[in-house]
N, C-alpha and C positions, 0 to 999 in steps of 0.2 A: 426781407430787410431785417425783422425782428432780427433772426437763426443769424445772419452773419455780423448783430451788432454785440448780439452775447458772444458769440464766438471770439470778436473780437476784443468785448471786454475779457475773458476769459484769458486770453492771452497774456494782456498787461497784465493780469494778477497776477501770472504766472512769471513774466519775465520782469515786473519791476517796472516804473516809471519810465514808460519807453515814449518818445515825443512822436514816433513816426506811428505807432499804434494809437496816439492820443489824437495826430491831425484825422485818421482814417476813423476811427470814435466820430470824430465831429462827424467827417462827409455823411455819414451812414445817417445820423439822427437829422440833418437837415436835411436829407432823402426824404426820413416818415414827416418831414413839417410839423416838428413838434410844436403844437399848441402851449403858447404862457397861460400856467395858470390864471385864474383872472380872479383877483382881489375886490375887497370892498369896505377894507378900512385903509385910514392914511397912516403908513409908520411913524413912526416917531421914536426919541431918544428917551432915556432913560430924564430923570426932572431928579432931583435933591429935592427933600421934605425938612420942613422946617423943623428944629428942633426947640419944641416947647419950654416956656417957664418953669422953673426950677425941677430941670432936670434926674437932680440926685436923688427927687423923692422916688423913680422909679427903682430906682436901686436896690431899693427898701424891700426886706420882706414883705411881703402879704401879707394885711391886716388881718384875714380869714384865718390866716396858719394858726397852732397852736402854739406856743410861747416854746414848749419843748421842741418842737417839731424841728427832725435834723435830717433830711435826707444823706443818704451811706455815698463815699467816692464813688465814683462813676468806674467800672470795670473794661477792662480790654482795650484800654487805649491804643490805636494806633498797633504795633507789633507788642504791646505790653501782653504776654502771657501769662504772667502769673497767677493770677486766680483760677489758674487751671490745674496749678501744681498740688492742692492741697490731694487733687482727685490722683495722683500719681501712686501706682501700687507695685514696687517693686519684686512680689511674689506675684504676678501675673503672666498666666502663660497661654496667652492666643495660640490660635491656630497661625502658621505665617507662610506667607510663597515666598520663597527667596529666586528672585529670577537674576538670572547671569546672561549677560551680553557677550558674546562671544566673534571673535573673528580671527581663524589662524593662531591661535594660540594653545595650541595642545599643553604645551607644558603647563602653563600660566591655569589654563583649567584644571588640570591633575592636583596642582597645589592646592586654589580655591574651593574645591572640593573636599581633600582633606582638613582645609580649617573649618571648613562648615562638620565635617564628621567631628573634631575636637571643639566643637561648639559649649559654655555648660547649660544647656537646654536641653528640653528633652526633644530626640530627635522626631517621634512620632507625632509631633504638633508641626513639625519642617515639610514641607516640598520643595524640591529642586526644580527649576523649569531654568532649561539653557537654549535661549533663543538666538538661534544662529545668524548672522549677516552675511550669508554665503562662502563661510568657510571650503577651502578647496583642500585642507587637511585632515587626518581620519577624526573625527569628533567622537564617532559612536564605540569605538573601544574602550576612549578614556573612560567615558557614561558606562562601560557596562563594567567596568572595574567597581564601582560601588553601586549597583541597582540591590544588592543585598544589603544595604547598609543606611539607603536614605532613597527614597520617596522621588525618581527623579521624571521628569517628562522632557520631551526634546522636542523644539520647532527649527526648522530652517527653510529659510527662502532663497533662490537663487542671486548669486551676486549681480546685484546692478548697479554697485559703486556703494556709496558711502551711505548707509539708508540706516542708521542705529533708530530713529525714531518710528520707524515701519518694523525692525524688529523686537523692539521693546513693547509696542502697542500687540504685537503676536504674542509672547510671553505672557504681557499680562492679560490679552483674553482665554488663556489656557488655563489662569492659576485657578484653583477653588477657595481659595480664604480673601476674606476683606483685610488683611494685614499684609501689605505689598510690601518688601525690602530689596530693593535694586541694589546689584553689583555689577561694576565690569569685571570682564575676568581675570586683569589683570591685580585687581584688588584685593587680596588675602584679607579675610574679616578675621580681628581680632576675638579670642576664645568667647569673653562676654558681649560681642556685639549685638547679636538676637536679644540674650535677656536685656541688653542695655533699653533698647529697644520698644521690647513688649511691655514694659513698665507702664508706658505712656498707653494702652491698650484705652482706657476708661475714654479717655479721650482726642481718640486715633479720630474721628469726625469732624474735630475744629482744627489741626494742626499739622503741620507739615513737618518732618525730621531731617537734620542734615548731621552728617557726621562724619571728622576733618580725617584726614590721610598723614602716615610717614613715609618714607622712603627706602623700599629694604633691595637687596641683591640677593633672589634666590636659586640665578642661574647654577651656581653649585653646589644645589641641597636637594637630595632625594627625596621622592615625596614618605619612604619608606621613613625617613630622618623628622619629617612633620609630625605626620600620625604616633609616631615614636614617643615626642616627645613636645606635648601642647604648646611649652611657654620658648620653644625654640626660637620661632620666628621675630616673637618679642621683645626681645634682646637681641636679636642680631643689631648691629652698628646703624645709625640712620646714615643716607649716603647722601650724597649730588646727585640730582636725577639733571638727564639732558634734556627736560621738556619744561619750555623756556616757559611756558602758558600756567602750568599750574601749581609750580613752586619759587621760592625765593630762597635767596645762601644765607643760609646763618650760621657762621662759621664757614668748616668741611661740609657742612649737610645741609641739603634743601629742607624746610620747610615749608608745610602747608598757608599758602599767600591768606586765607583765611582767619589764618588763629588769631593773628593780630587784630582782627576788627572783631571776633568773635568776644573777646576778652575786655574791648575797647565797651562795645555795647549791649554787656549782660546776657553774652549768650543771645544777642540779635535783637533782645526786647528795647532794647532805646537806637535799632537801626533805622534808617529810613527808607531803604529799599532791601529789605531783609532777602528778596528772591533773587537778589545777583549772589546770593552767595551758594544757592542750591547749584551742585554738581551731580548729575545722575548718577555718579560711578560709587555711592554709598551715601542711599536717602531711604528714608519710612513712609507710608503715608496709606492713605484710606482709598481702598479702590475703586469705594463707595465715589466719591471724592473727583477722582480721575475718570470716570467715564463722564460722571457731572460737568467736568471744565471740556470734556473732549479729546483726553491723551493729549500725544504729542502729536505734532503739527507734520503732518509727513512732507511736506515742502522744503524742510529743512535736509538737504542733499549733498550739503560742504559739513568737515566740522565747525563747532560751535556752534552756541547758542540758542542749540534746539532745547537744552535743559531750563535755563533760564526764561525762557517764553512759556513752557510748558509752569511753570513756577512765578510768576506773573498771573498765569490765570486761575492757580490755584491762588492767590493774595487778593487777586480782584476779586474772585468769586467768598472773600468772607474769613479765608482760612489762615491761622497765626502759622509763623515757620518762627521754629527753634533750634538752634545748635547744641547738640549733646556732645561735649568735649572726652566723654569715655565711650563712645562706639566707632574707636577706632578702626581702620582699617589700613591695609600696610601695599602700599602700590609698588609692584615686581616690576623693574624695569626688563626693559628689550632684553631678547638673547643676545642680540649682536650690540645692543646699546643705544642703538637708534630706531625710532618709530616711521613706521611708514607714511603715514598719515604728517602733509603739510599742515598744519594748525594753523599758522599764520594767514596761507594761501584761502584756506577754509574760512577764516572769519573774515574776508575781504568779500565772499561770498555772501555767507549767512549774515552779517551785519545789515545790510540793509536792507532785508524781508526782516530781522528783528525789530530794527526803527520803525519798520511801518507796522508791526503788530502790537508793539511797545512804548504806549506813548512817554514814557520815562524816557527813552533812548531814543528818540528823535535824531541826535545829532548824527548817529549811524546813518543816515537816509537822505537823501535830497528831498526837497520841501516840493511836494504836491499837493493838487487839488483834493485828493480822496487817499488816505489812508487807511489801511487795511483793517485796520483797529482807531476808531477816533477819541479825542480825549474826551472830550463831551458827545452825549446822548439826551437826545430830547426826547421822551418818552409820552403819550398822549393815547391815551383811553378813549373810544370814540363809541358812542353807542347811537343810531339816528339826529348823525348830524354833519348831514349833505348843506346844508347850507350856510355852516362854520366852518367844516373841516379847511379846507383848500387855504383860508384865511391861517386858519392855526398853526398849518404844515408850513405856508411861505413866512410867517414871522418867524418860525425856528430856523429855517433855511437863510435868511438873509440875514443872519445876525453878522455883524464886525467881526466876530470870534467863529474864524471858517473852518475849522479843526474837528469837526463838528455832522451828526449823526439824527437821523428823527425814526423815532421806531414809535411803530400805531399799532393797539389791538381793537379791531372792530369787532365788538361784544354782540355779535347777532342783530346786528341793524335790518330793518326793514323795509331803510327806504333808500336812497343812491349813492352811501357813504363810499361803500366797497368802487363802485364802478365811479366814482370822481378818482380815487385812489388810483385805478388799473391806469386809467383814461392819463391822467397828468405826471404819473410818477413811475411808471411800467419799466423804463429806463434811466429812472436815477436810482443812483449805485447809492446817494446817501440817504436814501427814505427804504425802511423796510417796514412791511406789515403783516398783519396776521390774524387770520377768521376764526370767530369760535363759537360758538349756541353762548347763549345770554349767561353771564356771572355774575353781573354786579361789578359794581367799582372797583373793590379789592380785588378780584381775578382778572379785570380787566388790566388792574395797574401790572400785578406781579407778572401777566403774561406779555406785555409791551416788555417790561423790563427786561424776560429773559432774553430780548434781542439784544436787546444794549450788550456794547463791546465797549465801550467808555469806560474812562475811570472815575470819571463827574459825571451824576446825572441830574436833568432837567425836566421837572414835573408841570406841564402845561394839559389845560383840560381842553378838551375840542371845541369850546366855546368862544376860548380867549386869546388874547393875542399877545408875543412881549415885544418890550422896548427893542429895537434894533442893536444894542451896545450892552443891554444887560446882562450876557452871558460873560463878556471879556470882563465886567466889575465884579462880579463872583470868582472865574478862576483863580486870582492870583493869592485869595486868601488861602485856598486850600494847597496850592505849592510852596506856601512860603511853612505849613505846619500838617505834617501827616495827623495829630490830634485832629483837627479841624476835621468834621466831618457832614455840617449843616451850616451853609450860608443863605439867609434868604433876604430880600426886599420885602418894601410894599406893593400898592395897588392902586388903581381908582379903578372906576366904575363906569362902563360907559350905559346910561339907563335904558330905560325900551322909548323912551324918548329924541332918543341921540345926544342929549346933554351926559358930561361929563364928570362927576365929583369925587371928592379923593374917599378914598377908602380906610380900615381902622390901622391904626398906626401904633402898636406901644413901641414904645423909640429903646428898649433894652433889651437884652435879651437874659434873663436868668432862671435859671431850671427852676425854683423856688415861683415864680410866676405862670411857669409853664406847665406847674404843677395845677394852676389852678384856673388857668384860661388858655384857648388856643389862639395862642401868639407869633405863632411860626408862619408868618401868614404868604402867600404869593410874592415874588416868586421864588420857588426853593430849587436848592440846587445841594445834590447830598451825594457824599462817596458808594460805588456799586459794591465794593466791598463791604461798608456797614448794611445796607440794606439787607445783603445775606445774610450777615451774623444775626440782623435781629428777627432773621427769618420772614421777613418780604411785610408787606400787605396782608391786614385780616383777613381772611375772606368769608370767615363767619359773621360779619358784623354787615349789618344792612349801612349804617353812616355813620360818624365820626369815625371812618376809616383814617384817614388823615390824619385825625388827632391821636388815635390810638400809635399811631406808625411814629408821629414825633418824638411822641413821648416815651418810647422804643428806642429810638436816637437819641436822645438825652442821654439817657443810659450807661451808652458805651462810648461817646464822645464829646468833643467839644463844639460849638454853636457859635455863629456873628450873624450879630443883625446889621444890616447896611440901610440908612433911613434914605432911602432911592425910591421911586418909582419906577418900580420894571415891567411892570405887567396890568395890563388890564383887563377886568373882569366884565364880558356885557352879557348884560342884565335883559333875557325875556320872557321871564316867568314861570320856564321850565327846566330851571338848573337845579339839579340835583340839591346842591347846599339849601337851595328856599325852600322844595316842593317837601324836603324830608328830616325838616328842622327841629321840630317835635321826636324826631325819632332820632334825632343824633342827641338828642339832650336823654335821653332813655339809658344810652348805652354808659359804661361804668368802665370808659377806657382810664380814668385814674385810678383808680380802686385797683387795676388789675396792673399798673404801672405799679402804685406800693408796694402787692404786694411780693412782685416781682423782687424790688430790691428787700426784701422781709422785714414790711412795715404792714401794720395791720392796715384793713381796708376801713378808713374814720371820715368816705366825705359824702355828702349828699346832696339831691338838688333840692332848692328852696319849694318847687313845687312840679310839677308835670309837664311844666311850657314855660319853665324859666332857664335860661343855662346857669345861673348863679347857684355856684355851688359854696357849702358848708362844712366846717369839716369841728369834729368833735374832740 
């Protein structure tokens, strides 16, 4: 039964939200009698917290601060790059794989070839890799007209339709340099595009390159007439392209449908979905980078929109995309004028495996129970705790907000965490998990997390349990402001008693406060993107893991507190927060927050078992 209910799930992933695969899902799991978890608390709704007498005094700086004390803007907002720019080094010359996408196009490679020869870089820092998509024309001539001239390697796989993302993931496991530059081959790179490029080398690991296109006719230009003469192609006349998908008329000439928003939003930094604008046919990036998010998604078998998925999870995963307006490249239309490839037809296809991998693009997709990528991810650290977990899992699961993902890492439990886990979740597609020898909190969290495919995630401990509604009251701040990147609520407590009482509440949220107490309190709900940038969870820190992580998030975004009750925390003696309280007051996660932003390290605690900290 298991064998033919994956096989079956396997299927629908594969063909998309099919109804006659989803009744035949059902029959199979009411075959194994799948047992309902079984719970042992009452859900309930999120509550409003009352908002205390005179409010504004929270407002207020900290009396502890020092009179000067100025904490620096907070860095990398949202797509905001700039603080990356000072590291920009114009005389930089990485090593680079220039890989080229090829299909049927001999001529169109002979050209792209010779602009890479009239490159002004030096060519020995270059390799060529021309990764084929089943080309049925001579490839290998063109390639050995310049194997004395440039650095080049060749992949091809047999044609089995429309597969660029299977042969670009070939390319690039062939190149040797972590400086990846994609071309199609139709793309003629402008003479400084490489150096344009390499500039950005210092910090090729946080960002993604995009770089816009014109329009040239070089069906009647010898490639002898290229190599000849460098600035040829660059002045030739922009033209009309007949490809309806990636240009607009201005005037007689198509331009690049991008420049206008490129120019609109600082080169991408004030965009808010900056990865609809990555196009593979002339992009930068870190290869490092690219095996991290996973390549490209070989499922994508029409054109479109394999690029932009793949460029999504380099943004979820941490990483800024920029538009460099001089790494131009010049797009050779057809011999005959016309592409063979239906575009349109193609993205009636890939549009709705995008929606379900892209919760930005939802409208692409019809509205299902399980999408492929969910927007939220409830993540839960679970170390010997068979007799909360099941509780923990079904309050994340039955929240109002169905959109929605639970990933577990069981930290080397010892006693029935794993087999509650197998036992009641073996076949739900929205619970994943994963075993690991003991780490502690922080490896526990960063390893939950790397499941998460959310864009919002949800930090719940194996202990506790949330409101049913408090996921849907956090979302909406974070779509209404990419800045937003930490929404949290309060708490109560339910004791080892069974009574009930509300938990610490400061009703504001301001970095100046959070510099000086952990006020971020349950339940939090933060972007998977900042997580990365601030480089996960401690894992060297025995506790005030959690504080150290906020105040990490402070940093590089913006924060709302919502005075809600979401979440409740029950209390029996052996939670981490009580048993190890003494030892989170030890740790010097603010100290190491200043001096982060390059403030000196001036606070201290009042004494050994107090968390009252002073600062000088």
């Amino acid at each position: 039964m298991k064998d033919r209910l994956k096989t079956l799930i396997r299927k629908r992933e594969i063909l998309g939200n099919i109804g006659a695969l989803d009744f035949l899902i059902n029959i199979e799991r009411k075959k194994g009698k799948k047992i309902t978890p079984p719970i042992s608390y009452e859900p309930f709704k999120c509550k409003e917290v009352e908002i205390p007498l005179g409010f504004e005094k929270y407002n207020i700086r900290p009396s502890v601060l020092p009179d000067d004390f100025e904490l620096p803007p907070m860095k990398g907002l949202a797509n905001d790059y700039s603080y990356l720019m000072p590291k920009i080094d114009s005389t930089a010359t990485p090593a680079i794989s220039v890989i080229i996408l090829n299909y049927n196009r001999s001529h169109n490679l002979n050209n792209t070839l010779a602009g890479i020869i009239n490159q002004n870089y030096d060519l020995d820092k270059v390799e060529v890799i021309i990764t084929d998509d089943g080309s049925h024309q001579d490839t290998i001539s063109i390639i050995k007209n310049y194997q004395k001239k440039l650095k080049i390697k060749y992949v091809w796989h047999p044609d089995i339709g429309f597969t660029p993302s299977v042969a670009r993931n070939n390319g690039i496991k062939l190149s040797s340099n972590n400086f990846i530059v994609l071309l199609d081959v139709d793309m003629f790179p402008s003479k400084n595009l490489l150096q344009e490029y390499a500039k950005y080398d210092a910090v090729l690991e946080k960002i993604v390159l995009i770089g816009p296109r014109k329009y040239k006719d070089l069906n009647k230009t010898s490639v002898e007439h290229i190599l000849n003469n460098p600035d040829y192609v660059e002045n030739l006349p922009d033209i009309e392209t007949n490809n309806e998908v990636a240009g607009r008329l201005e005037g007689s000439a198509s331009i690049d449908w991008r420049l206008k928003t490129f120019k609109k939003t600082n080169n991408l930094k004030d965009e808010k979905l900056p990865f609809r604008m990555f196009a593979a046919g002339n992009v930068a990036f870190s290869k490092n980078n690219f095996i991290a998010v996973g390549g490209f998604d070989e499922r994508f078998r029409d054109w479109g929109y394999e690029d932009g998925e793949l460029a999504f999870r380099f943004f979820n995963n941490g990483l800024y995309i920029a538009a460099d307006l001089n790494a131009w490249a010049f797009h050779q239309e057809p011999v005959d004028g016309v592409n063979e490839t239906d575009r349109s037809a193609g993205t009636f296809v890939t549009g709705p495996l995008y929606g379900s991998l892209c919760p930005y693009y939802r409208h692409l997709t019809s509205p299902t129970a399980h999408y492929k990528s969910p927007t939220v991810s409830i993540y839960i650290p679970a170390y010997n705790a068979e007799k909360t977990i099941i509780d923990a899992v079904e309050s994340a699961l039955n929240q109002s907000f169905k959109d929605l993902e639970v990933c577990i890492c069981d930290d080397g439990s010892s006693d029935g965490t794993l087999s509650l886990l197998e036992k009641y979740y073996n076949d739900n597609p929205r619970v994943q998990w994963i075993s690991q020898l003991n780490k502690g909190i922080g490896g526990a969290s960063n390893t939950a997390l790397s499941l998460c495919k959310g864009i919002y995630i949800g930090q719940l401990d194996s202990d506790d349990v949330l409101a049913t509604d408090v996921v849907e009251k956090c979302v909406p701040y974070f779509d209404k402001n990419m800045k937003t990147g930490l929404v949290y609520t309060t708490y109560e407590n339910q004791n080892i008693d069974g009574t009930i009482s509300p938990g610490y509440n400061y009703p504001v949220y301001t970095r100046e406060k959070l510099t000086t107490a952990m006020i971020s309190h349950h339940f939090r709900m933060f972007r998977r993107r900042d997580w990365a940038r601030v480089g996960g969870f401690d894992e060297r820190i025995k506790n005030a893991v959690d504080y150290d992580f906020y105040l990490k998030i402070s940093e590089c975004c913006e924060a709302i507190h919502l005075n809600t009750i979401g979440y409740r925390r029950r209390l029996h003696g052996e939670n981490t927060s009580l048993k190890n309280n003494i030892e989170q007051n030890k740790n010097a996660a603010v100290n190491k927050s200043l001096i982060r932003q390059g403030l000196l390290p001036i606070c201290y605690l009042e004494n050994e078992n107090s968390p009252k900290l002073f600062f000088k």
